[in-house]
Backbone as a printed PyTorch tensor [residue, N CA C, xyz], in Angstrom:
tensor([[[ 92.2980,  70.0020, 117.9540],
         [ 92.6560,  70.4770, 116.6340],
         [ 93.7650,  69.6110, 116.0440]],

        [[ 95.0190,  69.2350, 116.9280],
         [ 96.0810,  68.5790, 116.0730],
         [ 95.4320,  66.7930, 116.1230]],

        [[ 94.2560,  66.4290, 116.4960],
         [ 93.6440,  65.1940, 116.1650],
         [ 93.1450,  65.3500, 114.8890]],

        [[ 92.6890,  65.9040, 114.4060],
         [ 91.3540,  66.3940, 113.5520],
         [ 92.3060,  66.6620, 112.0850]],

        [[ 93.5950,  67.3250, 112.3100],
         [ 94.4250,  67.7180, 111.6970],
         [ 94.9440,  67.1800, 110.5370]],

        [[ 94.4940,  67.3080, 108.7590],
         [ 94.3660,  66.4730, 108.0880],
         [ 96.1790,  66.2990, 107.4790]],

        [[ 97.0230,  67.4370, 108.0060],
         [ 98.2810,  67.1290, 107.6860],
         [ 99.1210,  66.0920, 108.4300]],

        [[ 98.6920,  66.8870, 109.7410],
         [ 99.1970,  65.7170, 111.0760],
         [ 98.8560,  64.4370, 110.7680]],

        [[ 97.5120,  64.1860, 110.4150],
         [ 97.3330,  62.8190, 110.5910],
         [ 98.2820,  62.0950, 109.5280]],

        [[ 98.3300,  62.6290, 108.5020],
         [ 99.3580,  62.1530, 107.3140],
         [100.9330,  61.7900, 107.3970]],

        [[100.8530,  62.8010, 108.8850],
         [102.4300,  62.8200, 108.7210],
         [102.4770,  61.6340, 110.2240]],

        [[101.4090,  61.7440, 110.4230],
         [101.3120,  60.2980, 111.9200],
         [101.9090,  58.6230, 111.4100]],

        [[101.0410,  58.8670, 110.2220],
         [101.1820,  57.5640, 109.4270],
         [ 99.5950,  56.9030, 109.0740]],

        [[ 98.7130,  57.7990, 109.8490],
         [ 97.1160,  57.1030, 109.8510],
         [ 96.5160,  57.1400, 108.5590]],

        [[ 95.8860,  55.9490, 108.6860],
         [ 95.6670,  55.4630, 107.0330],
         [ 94.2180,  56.2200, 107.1420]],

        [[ 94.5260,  56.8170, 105.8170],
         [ 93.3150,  57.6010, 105.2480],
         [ 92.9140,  57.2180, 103.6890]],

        [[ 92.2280,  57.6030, 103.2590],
         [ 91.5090,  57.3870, 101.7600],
         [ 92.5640,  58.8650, 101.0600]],

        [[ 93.1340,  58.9330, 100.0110],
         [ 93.9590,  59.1510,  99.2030],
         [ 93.7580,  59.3170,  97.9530]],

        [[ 92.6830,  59.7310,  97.4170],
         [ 91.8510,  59.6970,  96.1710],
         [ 92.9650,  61.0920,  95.4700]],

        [[ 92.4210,  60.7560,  93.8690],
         [ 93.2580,  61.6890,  93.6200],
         [ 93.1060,  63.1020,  93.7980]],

        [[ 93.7640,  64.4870,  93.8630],
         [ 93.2080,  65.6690,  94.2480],
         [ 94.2650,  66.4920,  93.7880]],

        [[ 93.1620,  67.6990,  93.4660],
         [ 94.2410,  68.8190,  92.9850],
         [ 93.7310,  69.9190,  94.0720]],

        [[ 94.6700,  70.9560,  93.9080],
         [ 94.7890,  72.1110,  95.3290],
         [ 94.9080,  73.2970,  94.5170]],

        [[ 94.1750,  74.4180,  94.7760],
         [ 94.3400,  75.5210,  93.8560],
         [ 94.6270,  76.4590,  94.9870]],

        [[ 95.9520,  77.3060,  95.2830],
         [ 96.2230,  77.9930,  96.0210],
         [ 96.5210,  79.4480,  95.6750]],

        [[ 95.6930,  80.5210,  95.8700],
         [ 95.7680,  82.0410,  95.5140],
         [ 97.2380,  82.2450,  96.2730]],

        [[ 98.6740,  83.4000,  95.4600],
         [ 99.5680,  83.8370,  96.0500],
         [ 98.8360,  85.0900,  97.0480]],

        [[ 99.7080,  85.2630,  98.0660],
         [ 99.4250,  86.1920,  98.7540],
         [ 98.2760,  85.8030,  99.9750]],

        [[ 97.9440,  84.9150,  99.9050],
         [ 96.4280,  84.3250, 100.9570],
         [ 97.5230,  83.9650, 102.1270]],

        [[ 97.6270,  85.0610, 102.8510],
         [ 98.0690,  84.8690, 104.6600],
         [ 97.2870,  83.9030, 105.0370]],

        [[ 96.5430,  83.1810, 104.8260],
         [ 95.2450,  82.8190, 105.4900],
         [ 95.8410,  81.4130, 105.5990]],

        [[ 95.9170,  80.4670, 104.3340],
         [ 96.2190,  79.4210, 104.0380],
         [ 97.7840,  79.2030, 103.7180]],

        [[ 98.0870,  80.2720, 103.0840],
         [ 99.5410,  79.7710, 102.4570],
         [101.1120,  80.5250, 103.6910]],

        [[101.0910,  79.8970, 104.6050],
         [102.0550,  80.1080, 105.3390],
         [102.6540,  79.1600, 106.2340]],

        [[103.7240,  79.8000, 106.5610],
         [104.6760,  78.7420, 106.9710],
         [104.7780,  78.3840, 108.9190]],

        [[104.4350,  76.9080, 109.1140],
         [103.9570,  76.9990, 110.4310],
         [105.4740,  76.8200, 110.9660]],

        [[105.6250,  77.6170, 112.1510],
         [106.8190,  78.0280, 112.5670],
         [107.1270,  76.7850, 113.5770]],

        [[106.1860,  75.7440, 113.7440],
         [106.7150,  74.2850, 114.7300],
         [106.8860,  73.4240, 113.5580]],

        [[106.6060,  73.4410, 112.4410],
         [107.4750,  72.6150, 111.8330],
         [108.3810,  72.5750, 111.0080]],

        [[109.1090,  71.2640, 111.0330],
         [110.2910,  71.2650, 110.2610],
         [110.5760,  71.4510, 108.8520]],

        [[109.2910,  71.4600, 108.3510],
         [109.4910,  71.4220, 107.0570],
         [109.8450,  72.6170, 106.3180]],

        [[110.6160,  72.6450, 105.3100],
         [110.9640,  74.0520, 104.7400],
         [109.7890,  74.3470, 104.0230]],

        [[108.5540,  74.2810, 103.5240],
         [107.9430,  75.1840, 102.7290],
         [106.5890,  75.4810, 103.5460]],

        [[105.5820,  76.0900, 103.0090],
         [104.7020,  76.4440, 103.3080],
         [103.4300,  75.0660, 103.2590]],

        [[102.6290,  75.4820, 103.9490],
         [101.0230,  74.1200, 104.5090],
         [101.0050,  73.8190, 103.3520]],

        [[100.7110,  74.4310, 102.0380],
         [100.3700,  73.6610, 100.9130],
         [101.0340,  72.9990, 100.5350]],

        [[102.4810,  73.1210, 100.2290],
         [103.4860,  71.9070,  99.9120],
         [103.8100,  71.1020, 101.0680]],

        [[103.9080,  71.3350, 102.1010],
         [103.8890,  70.3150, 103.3820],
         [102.3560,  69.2640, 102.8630]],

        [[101.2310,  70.0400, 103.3240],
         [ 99.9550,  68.8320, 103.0630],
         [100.3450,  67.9520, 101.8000]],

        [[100.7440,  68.3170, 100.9200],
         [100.9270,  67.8180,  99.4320],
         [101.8630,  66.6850,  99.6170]],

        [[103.2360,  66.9010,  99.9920],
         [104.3270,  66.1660, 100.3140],
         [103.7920,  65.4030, 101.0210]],

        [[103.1900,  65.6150, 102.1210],
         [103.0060,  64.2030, 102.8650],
         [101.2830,  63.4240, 102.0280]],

        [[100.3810,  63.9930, 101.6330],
         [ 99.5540,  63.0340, 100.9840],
         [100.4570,  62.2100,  99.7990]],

        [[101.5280,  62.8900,  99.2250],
         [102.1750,  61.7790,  98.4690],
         [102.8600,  60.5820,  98.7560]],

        [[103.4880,  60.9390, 100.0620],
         [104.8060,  59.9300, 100.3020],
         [103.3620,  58.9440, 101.1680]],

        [[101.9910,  59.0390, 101.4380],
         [100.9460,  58.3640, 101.8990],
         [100.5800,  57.6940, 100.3570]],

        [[101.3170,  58.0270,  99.6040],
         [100.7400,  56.9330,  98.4480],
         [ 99.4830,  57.8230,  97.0910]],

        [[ 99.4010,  58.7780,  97.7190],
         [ 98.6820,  59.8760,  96.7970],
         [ 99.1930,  60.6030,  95.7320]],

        [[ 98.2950,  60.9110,  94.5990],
         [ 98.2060,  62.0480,  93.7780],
         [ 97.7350,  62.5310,  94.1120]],

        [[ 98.4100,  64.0340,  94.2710],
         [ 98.0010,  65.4830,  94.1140],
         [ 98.7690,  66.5440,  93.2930]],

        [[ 97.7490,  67.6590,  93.0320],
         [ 98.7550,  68.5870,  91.9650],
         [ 98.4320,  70.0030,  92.7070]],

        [[ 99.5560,  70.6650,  92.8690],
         [ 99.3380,  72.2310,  93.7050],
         [ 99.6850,  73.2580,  92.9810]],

        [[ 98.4290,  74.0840,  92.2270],
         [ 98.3960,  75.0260,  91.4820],
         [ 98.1980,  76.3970,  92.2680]],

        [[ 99.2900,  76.9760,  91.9590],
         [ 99.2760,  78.7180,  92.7520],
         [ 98.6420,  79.1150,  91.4210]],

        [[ 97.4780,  80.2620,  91.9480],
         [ 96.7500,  81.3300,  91.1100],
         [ 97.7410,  82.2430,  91.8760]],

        [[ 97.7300,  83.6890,  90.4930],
         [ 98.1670,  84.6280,  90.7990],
         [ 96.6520,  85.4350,  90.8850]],

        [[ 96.9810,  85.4350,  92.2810],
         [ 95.2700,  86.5120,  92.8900],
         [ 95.6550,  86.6180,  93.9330]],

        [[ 95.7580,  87.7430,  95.0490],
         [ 95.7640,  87.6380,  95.5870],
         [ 94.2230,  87.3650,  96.6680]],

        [[ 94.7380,  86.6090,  97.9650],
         [ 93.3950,  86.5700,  98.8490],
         [ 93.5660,  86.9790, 100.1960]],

        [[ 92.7180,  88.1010, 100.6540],
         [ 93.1180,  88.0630, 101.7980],
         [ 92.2400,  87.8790, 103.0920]],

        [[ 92.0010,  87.7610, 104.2890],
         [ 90.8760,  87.3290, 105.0690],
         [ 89.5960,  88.2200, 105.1900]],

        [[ 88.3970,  87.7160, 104.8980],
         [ 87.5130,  88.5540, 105.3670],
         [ 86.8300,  89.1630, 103.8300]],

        [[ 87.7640,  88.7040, 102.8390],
         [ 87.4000,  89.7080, 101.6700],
         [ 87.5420,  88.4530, 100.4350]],

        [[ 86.4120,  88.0810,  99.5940],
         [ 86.2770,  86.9710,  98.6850],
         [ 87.3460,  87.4850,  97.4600]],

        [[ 87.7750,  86.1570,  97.0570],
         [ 88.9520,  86.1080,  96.0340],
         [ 88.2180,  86.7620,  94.6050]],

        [[ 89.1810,  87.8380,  94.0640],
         [ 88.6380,  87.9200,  92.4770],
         [ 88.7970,  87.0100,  91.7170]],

        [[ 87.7190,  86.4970,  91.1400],
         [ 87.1110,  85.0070,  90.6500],
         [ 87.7280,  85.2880,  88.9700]],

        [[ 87.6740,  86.4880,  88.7320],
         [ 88.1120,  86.7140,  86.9490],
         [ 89.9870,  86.7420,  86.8720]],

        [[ 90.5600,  87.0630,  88.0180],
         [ 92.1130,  86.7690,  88.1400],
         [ 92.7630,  84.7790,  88.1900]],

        [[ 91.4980,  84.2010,  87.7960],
         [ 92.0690,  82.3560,  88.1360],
         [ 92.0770,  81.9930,  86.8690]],

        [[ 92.4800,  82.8860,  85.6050],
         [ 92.9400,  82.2180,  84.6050],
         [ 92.2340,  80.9620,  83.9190]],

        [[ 93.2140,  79.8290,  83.9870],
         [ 92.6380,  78.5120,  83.5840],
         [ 92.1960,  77.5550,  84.5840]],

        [[ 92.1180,  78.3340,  86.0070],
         [ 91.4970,  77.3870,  86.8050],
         [ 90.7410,  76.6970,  86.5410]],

        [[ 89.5190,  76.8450,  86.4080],
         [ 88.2480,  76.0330,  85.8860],
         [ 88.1640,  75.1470,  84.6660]],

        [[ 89.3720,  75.7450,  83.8410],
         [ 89.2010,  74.5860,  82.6930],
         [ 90.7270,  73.3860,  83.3200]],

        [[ 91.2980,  73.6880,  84.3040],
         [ 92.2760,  72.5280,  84.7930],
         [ 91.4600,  71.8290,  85.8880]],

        [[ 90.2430,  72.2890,  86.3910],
         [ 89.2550,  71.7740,  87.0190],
         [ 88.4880,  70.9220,  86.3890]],

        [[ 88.2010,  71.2370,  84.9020],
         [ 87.6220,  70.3740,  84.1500],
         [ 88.2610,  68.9120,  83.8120]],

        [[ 89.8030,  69.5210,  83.5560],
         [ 90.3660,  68.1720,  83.0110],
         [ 90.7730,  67.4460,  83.8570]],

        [[ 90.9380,  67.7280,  85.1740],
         [ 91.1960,  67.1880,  86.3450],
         [ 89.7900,  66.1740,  86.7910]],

        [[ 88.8800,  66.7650,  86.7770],
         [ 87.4440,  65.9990,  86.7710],
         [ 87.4990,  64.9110,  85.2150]],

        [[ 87.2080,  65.1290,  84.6200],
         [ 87.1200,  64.2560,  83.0910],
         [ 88.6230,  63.3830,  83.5170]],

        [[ 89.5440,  63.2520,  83.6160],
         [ 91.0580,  62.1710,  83.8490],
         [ 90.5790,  61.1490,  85.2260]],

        [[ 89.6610,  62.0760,  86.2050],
         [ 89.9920,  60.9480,  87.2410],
         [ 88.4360,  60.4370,  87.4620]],

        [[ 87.6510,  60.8000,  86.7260],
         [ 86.0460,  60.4060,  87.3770],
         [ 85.7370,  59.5870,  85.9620]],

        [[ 84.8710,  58.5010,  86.2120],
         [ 84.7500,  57.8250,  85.2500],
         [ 83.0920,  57.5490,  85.0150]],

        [[ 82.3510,  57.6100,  83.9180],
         [ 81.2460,  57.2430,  84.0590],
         [ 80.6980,  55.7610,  84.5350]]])
């Protein structure tokens, strides 16, 4: 698992592809958004992964939805606001015909 590990590897130094990417993170999702207690970093996986795909030379943008998510039970899809249209412009800025 910590081979495979797409933060670890970032924070190893292993060169990966770095394309640009945005992260849409529901508040309240125990699942994803918590804080791993072996590392040093002060915030939670999503700003850790983020921080280190940047200082690797990446854009990324980390958008918290207010929804909560919790395991086992699918996210309410009508609580993501402007997700889909920052999905749009995020697609149309970085994809080119």
């Amino acid at each position: 698992m910590a081979e495979g590990n797409p933060t670890l590897a970032l924070e190893r130094g292993e060169k990966v592809l770095t394309p640009p990417a945005i992260w849409f993170q529901g508040r309240g999702d125990t699942l994803h958004d918590y804080k791993d207690v072996e590392s040093n970093f002060p915030g939670n996986e999503p700003q850790r992964f983020c921080a280190s795909y940047r200082e690797a030379g990446g854009e990324i943008t980390l958008r918290y939805l207010d929804m909560e998510r919790h395991a086992g039970h699918s996210p309410d899809l009508s609580k993501t606001g402007e997700m889909f249209a920052r999905m749009v412009e995020f697609v149309e800025r970085h994809v080119t015909t």
